[in-house]
C-alpha positions in Angstrom: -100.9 17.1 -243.3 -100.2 20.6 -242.2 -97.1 23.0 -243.2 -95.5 21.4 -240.3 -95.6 18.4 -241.3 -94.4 19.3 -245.0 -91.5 21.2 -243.3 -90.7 18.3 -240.8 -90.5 15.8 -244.0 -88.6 18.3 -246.5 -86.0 19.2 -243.7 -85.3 15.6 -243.2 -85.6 14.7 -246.8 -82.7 17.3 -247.2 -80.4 16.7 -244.6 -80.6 12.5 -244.9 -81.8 11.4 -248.2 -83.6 8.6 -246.7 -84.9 6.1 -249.4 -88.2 5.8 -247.5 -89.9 8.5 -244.9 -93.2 8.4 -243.0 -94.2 11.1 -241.0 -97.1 10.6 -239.1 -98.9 13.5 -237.1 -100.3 12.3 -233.9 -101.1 15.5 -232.0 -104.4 14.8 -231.8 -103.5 11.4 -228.9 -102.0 14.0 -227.2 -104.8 16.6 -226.4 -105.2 18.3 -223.4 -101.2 17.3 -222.7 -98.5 19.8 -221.9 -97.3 21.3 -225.0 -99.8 20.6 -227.2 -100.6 23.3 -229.8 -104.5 24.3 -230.4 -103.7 24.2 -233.6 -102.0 21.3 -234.2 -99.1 20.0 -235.8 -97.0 19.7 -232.2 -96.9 15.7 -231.9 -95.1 13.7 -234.4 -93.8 10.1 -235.4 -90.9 9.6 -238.2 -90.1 6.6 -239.6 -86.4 7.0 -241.5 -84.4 4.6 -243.5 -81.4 6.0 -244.9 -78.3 4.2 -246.6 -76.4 6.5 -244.4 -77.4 5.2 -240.7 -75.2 2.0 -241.7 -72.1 3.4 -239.6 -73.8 5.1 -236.8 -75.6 3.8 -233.7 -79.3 4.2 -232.5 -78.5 7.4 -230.9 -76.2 9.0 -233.5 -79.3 8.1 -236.1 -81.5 9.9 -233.6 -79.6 12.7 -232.8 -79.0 13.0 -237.3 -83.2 13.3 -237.7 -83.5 15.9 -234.9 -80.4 17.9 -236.2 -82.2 17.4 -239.6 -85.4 19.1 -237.9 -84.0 21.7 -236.4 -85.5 24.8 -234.9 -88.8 22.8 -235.5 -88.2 21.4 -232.4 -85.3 23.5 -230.5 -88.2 26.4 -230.6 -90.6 23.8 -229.4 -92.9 24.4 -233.1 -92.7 20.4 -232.7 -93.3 19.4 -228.9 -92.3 15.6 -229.4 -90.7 13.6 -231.5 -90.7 10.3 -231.7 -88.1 8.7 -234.2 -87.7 5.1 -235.7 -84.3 5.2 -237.7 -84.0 2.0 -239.6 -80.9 1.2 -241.8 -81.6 0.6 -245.3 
């Protein structure tokens, strides 16, 4: 994994403590697509399960991973994200 990737898991490991994180880079299914990055890193899949998406809905666990990321994907660094949220 790239320095995206690293920042993509520490930004979430930060903001949500989640007991168990995959992040899995899969900008290179995406080649040739709008918004891809020559050099990679613009295409991701999280997996999140946090003690803390007990209370909230699918959306409000969504919305918690992309606030987590950022200006990783506001500025468009990260094209897509795609984002389980599981409850712990």
């Amino acid at each position: 994994m790239g320095w995206v990737a690293d920042e993509l898991r520490a930004r979430i490991e930060a903001g949500l403590s989640p007991t168990r994180l995959d992040v899995i880079d899969e900008s290179a299914q995406h080649r040739g697509h709008m918004g891809e990055n020559p050099e990679g890193e613009s295409h991701f899949r999280v997996v999140v399960w946090a003690p803390g998406f007990a209370t909230m809905s699918r959306v409000e666990r969504t919305r918690a991973v992309l606030g987590a990321a950022g200006d990783l994907v506001s500025k468009g660094r990260v094209h897509a994200l795609s984002v389980e949220a599981r409850v712990d």
